[in-house]
N, C-alpha and C positions, 0 to 999 in steps of 0.2 A: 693293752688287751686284758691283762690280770687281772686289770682293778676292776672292768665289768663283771667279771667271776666272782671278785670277792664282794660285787656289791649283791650280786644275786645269790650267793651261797646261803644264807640265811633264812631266803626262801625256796629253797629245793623241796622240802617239804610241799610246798604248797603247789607247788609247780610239778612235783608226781602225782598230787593228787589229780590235776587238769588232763595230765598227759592219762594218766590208768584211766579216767574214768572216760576219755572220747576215743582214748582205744578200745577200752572195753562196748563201750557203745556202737563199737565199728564194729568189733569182731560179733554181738549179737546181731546186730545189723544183714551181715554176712554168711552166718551160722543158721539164722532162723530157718532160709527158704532151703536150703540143703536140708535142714532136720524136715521140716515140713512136705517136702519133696525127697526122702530122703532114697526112695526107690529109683528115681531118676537120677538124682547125683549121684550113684553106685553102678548103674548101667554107664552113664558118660565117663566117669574114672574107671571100671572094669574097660572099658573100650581105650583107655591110655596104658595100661597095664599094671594099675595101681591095685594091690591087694583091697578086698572087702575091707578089713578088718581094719585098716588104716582109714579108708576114707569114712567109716563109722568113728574112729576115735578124731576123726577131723571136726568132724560135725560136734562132736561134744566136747571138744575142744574149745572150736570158735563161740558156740552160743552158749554152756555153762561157763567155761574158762573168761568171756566177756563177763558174765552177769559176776562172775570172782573177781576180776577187775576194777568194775564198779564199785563193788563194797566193798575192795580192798583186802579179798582171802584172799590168803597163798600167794601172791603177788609176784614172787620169786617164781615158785614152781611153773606157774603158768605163765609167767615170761618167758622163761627159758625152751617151753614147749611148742609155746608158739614161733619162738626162735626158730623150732628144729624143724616143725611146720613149713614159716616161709624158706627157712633153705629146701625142704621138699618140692615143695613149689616151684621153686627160682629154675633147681635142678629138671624140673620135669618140663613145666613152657621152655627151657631154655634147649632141654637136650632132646626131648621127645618130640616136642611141637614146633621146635625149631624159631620158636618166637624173637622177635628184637626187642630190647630194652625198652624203648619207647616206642607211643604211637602206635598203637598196632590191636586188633580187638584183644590178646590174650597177651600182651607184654608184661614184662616183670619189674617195670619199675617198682610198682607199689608196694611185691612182694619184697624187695629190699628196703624200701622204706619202714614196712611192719619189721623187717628182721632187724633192722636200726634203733627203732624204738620199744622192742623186746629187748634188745641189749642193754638199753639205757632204762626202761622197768628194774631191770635183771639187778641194776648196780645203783640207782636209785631206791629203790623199793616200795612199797607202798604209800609211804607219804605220811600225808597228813590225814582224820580223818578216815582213817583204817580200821577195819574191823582188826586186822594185822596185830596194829598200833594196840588195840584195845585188849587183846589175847595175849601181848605182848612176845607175838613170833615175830 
């Protein structure tokens, strides 16, 4: 099992580049209709008892914090953000909405998935092909 690791280590670089840029592309994905809609995403989260103020730095989270992603700014910062995000998440479909893992309209598999690959952003970093890389943070 090692030697698969050691044969890909080499390209880790290039393999956070794939991974930051279709999560970044997920998370603007996801980001945009909340920013766009953002008066309705605020009544539906003030209706779970989620503060304004949070679900405003959600939103500019997920759609600036993607478009960072992409070009590979701050790659750290906004991994780890979005980290603290999907555990926000996880915690609230899980313990407010009473949601199940799978299957379900509002389940949190996904959000563990994104918390999974904010972690591995997080310890990865930016990559290859980084604006990161090129400011040299």
């Amino acid at each position: 099992m090692t030697a698969i690791f050691e044969l890909l280590t080499p390209y880790a670089p290039y393999l956070a580049l794939v991974l930051r840029v279709v999560v970044g592309i997920t998370m603007m994905m996801h980001g945009y209709p909340k920013l766009k809609n953002s008066q309705q995403t605020i009544q539906w989260t003030k209706g779970l008892g989620v503060p304004v103020v949070a679900t405003y730095l959600a939103i500019i989270l997920e759609f600036f914090g993607g478009i960072g992603l992409v070009i590979g700014f701050l790659v750290p910062v906004v991994a780890f953000f979005l980290g603290l995000e999907m555990i926000g998440n996880t915690l609230l479909k899980r313990v407010k909405m009473k949601a199940p893992y799978l299957m379900a309209e509002h389940s949190y598999e996904i959000d563990i998935t994104y918390l999974l690959l904010s972690i591995t952003l997080l310890v990865l970093g930016a990559g290859a092909f980084s604006l990161d890389g090129l400011l040299g943070l």
